[in-house]
RODO-2510 file (C-alpha; in nm, 4 decimals, decimal comma):
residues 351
     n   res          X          Y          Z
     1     x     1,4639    -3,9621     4,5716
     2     x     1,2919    -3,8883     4,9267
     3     x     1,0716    -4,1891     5,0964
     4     x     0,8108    -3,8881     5,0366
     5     x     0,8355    -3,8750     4,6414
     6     x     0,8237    -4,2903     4,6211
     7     x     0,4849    -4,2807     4,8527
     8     x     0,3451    -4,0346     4,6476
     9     x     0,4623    -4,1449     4,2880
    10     x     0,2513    -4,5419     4,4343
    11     x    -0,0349    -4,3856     4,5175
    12     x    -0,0303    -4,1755     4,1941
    13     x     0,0458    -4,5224     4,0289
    14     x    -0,2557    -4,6913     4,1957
    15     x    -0,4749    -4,4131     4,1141
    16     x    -0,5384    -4,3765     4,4764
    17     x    -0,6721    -4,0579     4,7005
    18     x    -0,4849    -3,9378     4,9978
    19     x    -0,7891    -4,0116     5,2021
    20     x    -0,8129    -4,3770     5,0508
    21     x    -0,4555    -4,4551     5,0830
    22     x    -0,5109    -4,3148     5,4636
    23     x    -0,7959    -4,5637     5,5232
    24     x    -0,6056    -4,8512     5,4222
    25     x    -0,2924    -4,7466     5,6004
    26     x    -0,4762    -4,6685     5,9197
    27     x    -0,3480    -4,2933     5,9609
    28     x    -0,4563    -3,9424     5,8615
    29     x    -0,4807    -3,8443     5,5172
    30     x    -0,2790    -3,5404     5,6654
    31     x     0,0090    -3,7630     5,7757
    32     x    -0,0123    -3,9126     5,4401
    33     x     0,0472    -3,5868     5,3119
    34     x     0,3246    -3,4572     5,5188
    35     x     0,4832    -3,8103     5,4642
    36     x     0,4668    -3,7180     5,1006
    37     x     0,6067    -3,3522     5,1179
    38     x     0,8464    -3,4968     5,3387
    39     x     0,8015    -3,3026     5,6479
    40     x     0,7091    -3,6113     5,8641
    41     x     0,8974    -3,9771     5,7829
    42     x     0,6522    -4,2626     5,8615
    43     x     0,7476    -4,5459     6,1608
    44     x     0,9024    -4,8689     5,9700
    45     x     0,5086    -5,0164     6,1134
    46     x     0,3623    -4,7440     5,9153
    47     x     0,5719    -4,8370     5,6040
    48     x     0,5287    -5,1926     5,5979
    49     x     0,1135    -5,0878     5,5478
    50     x     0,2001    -4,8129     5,3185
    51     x     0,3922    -5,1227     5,1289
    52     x     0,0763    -5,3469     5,1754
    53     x    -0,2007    -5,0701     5,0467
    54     x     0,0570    -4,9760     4,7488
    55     x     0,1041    -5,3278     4,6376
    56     x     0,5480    -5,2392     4,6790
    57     x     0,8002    -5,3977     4,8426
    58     x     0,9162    -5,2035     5,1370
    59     x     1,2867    -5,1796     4,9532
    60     x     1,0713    -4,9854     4,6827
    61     x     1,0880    -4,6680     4,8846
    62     x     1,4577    -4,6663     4,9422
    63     x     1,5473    -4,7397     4,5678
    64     x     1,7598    -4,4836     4,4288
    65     x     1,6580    -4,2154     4,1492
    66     x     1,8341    -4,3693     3,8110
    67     x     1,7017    -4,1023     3,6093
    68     x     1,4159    -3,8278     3,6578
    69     x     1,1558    -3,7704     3,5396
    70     x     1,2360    -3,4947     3,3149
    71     x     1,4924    -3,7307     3,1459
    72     x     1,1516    -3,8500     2,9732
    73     x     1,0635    -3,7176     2,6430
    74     x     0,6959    -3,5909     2,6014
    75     x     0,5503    -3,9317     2,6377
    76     x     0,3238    -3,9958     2,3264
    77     x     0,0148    -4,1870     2,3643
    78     x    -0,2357    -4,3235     2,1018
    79     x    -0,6046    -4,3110     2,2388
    80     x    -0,4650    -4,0237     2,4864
    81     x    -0,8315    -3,7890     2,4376
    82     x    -1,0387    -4,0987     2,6089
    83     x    -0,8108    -4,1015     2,8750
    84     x    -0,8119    -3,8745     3,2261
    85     x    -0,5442    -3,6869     3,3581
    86     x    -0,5351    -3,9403     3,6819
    87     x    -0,5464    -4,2613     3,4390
    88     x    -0,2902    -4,0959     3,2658
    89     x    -0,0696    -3,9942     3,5513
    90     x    -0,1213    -4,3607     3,6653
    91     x    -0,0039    -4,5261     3,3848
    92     x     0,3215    -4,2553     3,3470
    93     x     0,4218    -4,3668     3,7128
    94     x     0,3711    -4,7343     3,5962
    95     x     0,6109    -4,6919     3,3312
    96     x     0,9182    -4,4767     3,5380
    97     x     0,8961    -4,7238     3,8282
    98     x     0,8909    -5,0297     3,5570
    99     x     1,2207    -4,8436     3,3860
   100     x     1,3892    -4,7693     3,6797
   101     x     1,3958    -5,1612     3,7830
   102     x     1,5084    -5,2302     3,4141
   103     x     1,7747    -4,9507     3,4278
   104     x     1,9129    -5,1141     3,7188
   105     x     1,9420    -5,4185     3,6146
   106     x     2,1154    -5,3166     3,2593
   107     x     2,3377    -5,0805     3,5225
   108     x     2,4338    -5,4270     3,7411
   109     x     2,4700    -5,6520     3,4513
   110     x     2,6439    -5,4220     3,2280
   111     x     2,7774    -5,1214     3,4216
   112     x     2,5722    -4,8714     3,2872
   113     x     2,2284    -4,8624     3,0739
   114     x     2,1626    -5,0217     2,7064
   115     x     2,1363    -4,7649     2,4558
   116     x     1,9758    -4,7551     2,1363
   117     x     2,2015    -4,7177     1,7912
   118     x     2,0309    -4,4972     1,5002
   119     x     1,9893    -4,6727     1,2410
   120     x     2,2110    -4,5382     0,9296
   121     x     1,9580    -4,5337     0,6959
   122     x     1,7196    -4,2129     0,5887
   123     x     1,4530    -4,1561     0,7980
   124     x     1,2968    -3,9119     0,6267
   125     x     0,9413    -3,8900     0,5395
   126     x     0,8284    -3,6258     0,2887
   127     x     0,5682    -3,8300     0,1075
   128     x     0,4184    -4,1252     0,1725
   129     x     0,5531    -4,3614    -0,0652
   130     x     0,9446    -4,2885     0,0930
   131     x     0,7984    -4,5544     0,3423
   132     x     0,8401    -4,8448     0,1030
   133     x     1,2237    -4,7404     0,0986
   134     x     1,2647    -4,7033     0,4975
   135     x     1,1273    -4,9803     0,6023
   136     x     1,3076    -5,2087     0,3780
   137     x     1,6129    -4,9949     0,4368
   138     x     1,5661    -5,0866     0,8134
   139     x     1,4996    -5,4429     0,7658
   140     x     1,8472    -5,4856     0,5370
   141     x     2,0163    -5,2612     0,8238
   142     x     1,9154    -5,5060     1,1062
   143     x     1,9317    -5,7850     0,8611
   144     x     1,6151    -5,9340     0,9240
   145     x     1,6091    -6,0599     0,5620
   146     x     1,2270    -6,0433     0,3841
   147     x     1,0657    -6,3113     0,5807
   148     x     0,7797    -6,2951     0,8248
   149     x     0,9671    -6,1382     1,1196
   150     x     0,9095    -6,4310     1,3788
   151     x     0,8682    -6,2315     1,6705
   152     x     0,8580    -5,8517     1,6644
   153     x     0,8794    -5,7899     2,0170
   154     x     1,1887    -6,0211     2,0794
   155     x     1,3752    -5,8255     1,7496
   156     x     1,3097    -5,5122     1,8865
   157     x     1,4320    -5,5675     2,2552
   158     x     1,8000    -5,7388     2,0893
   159     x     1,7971    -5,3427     1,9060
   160     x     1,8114    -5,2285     2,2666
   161     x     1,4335    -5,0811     2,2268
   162     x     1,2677    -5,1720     2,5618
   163     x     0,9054    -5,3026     2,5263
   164     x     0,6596    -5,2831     2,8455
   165     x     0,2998    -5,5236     2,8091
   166     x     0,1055    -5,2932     3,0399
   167     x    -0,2229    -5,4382     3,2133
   168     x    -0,4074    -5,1368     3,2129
   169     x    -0,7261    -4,9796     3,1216
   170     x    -0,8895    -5,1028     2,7801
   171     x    -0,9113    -4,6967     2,6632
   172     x    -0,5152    -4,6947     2,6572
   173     x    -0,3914    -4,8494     2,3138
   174     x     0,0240    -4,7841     2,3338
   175     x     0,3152    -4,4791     2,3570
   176     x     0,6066    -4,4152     2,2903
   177     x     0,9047    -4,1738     2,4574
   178     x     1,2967    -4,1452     2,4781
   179     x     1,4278    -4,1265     2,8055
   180     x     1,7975    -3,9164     2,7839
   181     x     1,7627    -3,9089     2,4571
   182     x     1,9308    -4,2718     2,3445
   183     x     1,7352    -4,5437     2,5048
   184     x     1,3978    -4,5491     2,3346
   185     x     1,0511    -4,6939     2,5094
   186     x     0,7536    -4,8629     2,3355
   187     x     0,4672    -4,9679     2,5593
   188     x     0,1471    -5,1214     2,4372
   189     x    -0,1206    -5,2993     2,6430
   190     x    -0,1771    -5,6620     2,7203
   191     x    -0,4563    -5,8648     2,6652
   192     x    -0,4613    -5,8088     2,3149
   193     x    -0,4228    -6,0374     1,9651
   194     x    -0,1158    -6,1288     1,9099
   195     x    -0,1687    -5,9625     1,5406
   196     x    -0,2621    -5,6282     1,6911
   197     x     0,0212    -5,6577     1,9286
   198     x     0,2884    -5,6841     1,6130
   199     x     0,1134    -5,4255     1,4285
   200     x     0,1080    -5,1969     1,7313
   201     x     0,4860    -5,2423     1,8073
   202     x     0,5735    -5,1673     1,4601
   203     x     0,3439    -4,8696     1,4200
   204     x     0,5052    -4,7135     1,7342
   205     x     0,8486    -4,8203     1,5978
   206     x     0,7330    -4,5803     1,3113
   207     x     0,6669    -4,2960     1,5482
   208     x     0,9929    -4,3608     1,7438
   209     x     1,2215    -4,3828     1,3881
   210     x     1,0630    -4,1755     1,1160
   211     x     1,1515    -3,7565     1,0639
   212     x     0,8033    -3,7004     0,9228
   213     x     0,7214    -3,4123     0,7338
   214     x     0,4574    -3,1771     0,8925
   215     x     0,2291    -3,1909     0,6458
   216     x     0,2019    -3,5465     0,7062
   217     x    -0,0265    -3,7379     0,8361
   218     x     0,1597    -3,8544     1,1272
   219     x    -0,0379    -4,1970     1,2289
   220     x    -0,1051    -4,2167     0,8525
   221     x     0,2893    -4,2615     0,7899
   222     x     0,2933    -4,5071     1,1030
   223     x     0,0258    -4,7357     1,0051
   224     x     0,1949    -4,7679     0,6675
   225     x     0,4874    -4,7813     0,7937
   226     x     0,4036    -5,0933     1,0182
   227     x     0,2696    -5,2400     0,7331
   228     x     0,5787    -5,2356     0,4834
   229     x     0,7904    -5,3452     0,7959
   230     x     0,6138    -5,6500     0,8579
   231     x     0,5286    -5,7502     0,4634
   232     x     0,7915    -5,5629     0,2789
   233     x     0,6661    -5,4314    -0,0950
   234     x     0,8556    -5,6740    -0,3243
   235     x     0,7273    -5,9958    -0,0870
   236     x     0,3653    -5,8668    -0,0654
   237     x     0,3227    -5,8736    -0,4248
   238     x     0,4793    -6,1916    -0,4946
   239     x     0,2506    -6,2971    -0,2200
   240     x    -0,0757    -6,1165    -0,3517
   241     x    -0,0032    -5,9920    -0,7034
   242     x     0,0557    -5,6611    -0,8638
   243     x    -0,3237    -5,6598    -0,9313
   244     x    -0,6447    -5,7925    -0,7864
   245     x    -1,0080    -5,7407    -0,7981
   246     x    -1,0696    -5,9304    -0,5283
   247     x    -0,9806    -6,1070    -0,2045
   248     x    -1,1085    -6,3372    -0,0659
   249     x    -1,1612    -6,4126     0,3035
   250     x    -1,0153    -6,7418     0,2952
   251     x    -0,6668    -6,6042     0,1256
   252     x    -0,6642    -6,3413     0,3637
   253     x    -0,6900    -6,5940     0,6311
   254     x    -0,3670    -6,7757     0,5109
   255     x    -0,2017    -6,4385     0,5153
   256     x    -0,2944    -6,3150     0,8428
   257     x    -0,1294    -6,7011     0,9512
   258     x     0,1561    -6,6061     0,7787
   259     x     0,2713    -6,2457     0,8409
   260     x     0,1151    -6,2502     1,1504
   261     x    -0,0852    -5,8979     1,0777
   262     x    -0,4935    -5,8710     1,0695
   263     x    -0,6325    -5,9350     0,7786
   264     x    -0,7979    -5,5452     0,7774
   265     x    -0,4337    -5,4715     0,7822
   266     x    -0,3542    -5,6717     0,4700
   267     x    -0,6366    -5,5217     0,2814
   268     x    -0,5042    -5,1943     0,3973
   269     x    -0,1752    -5,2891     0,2920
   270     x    -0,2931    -5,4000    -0,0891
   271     x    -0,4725    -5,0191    -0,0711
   272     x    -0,1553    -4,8525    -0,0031
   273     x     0,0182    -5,0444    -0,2312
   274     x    -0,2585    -4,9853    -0,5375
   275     x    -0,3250    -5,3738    -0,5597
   276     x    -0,6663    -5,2772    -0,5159
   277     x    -0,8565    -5,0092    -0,5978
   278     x    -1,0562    -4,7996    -0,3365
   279     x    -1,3817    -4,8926    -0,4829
   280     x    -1,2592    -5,3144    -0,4007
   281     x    -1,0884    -5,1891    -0,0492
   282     x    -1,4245    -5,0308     0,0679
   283     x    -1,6265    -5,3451    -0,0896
   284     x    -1,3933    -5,5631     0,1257
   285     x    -1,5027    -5,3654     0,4492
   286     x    -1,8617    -5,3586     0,3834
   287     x    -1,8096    -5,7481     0,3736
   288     x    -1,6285    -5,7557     0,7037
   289     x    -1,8886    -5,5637     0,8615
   290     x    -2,1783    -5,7944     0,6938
   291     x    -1,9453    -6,0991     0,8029
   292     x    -1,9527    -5,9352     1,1862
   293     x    -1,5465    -5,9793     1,1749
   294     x    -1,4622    -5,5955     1,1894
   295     x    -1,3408    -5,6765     1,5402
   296     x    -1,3069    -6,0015     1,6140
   297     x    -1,1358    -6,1662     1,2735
   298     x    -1,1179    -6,5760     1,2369
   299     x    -0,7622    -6,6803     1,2786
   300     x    -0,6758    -6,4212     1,5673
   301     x    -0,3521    -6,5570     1,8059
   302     x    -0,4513    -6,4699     2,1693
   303     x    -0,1329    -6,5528     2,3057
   304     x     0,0958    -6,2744     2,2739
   305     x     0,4350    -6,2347     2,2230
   306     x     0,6337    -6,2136     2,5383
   307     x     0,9057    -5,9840     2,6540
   308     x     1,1733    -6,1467     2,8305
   309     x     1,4510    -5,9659     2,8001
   310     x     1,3934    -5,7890     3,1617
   311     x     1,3326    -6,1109     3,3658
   312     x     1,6507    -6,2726     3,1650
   313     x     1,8593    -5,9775     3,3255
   314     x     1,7683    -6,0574     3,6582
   315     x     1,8315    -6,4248     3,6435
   316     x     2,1340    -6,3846     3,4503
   317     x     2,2584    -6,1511     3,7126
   318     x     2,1061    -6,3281     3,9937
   319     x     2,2989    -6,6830     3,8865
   320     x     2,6508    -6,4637     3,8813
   321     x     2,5834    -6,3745     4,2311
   322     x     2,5753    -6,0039     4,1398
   323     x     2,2389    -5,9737     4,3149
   324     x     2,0830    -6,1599     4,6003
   325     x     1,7792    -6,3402     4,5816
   326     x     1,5713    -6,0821     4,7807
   327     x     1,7047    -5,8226     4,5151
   328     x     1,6022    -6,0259     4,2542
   329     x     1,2176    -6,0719     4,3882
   330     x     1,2342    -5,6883     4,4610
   331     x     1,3520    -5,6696     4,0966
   332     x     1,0857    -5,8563     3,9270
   333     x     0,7545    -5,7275     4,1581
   334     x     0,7399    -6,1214     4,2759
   335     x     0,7798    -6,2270     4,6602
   336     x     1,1089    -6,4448     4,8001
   337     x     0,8618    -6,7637     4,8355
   338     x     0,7365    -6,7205     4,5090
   339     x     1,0909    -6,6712     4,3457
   340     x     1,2390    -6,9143     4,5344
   341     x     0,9001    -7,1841     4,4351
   342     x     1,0125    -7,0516     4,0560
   343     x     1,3797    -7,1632     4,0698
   344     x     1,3116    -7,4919     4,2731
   345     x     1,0696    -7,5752     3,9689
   346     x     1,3121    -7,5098     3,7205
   347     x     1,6040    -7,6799     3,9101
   348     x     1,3556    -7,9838     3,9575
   349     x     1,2566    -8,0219     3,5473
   350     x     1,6647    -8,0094     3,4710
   351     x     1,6883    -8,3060     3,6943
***
């Protein structure tokens, strides 16, 4: 990929103008524009400000093309009618640029990327209630056992699914895409509740998974399917009962602590599952709403669940001498001093 393409694909990223980026780099938005359709290759002065107003390391426009862009599926986005087609562009650079430092990595570390195995189970959705049957076909399949699932986002990166926690705007909710077909991408946004963030992962693990018929509900099957992934059929009503009138806040409460899913989810969830009738599901609402939880619930985790598995590459690689430090800092968006301040910490509590 052409200096060009990598000065255009930042500004894109940082939802910049040519005239703003030319402002802040101190030359013409024309020279910004030949520099981008490559008929004009900026001074290494010029570069280090284009690195400065783009928020990139200079090594960021030399990094080779690991896969392009077409090797993306049509990336799927929840939310995607409240977003513009800049915000949206934005975020879709965001992504490739995060990928192609994780491909990298995988490619230095391993010799070549991750990729995804297919479950071999049936993934086949032609009514709703073959859900019940997938997801705990999945669960035996990666042998998570019928537990709460401890950490979602941790399970799902060992599967060779790559996660991304995106700070972005509050309008974008998560996506989903394959890139070449065998190495599968779930990205959801940060600053969330840890309960939404599980729910989210595993609804977009439904979209990524699941052959669903088309006349379907498509988010319909998702949503349920998050829901019998993380409280599986058989452990829900052992949990609940086959049959209630009523739930209580209180009991919900415990169960949200539990399972780690909102308790409008777990309602939901006793819905689906005909615990309780639709006359007692909307009742519940109308209570939440009275209660002024509908949004903010008691018992919500704001610490998320972190991926790791990215930053582990790096350091595992970058302790076998496979990559230098610089590389490394380059590698995880972080300056040498601040790197180096990282490992000197950790070096110094070992001690």
């Amino acid at each position: 990929m052409s200096i060009g393409s990598r000065i255009k694909q930042a500004r894109i990223r940082n939802n910049m103008s040519l005239r703003k980026l030319s402002e802040k780099v101190g030359v013409s938005a024309m020279a910004i524009s030949k520099y981008e359709r490559d008929e004009d290759v900026p001074s290494s002065k010029v570069l280090i400000r284009l690195s400065k107003a783009l928020n990139v390391k200079v090594e960021y426009f030399f990094r080779p093309d690991l896969f392009p862009i077409e090797s993306l599926s049509q990336v799927s986005y929840r939310k995607h009618s409240k977003l513009g087609k800049k915000i949206l562009n934005a975020i879709k650079e965001s992504i490739k640029e995060w990928l192609e430092r994780y491909i990298e990595i995988e490619t230095i570390v391993y010799g070549s990327p991750c990729v995804f195995k297919i479950p071999k189970i049936d993934l086949v959705v032609n009514e709703y209630s073959d859900i019940e049957k997938i997801a705990l076909d999945l669960r035996n399949n990666w042998e998570l056992g019928m537990d709460p699932i401890d950490n979602i986002t941790l399970t799902l990166e060992d599967k060779n699914i790559k996660i991304l926690i995106l700070d972005t705007v509050d309008r974008f909710d998560a996506c989903t895409f394959w890139v070449n077909k065998d190495i599968p991408v779930i990205v959801i946004k940060s600053n969330i509740s840890k309960e939404r963030q599980r729910f989210n992962l595993a609804h977009e693990l439904g979209h990524l998974l699941l052959k669903i018929n088309e006349n379907l509900d498509e988010e319909k099957v998702a949503h349920r399917f998050a829901g019998a992934f993380l409280i599986p059929k058989d452990t829900f009503i052992s949990e609940i009962g086959p049959k209630r009138k009523r739930i209580g806040i209180e009991e919900l409460r415990i169960l949200k602590q539990k399972y780690g899913i909102s308790m409008q989810s777990i309602v939901k969830r006793a819905r689906d599952l005909n615990v309780i009738s639709q006359n007692t599901y909307k009742q519940i609402f109308i209570q939440f709403r009275t209660m002024g939880i509908s949004k903010d619930e008691p018992g919500d985790t704001e610490i998320m669940e972190t991926s790791s598995r990215f930053e582990q590459l790096v350091l595992k690689a970058l302790s076998e001498e496979l990559i230098s430090q610089m590389k490394a800092a380059e590698l995880l968006g972080v300056s040498l001093q601040q790197l180096q301040k990282e490992l000197f910490n950790e070096t110094k509590e070992l001690c």
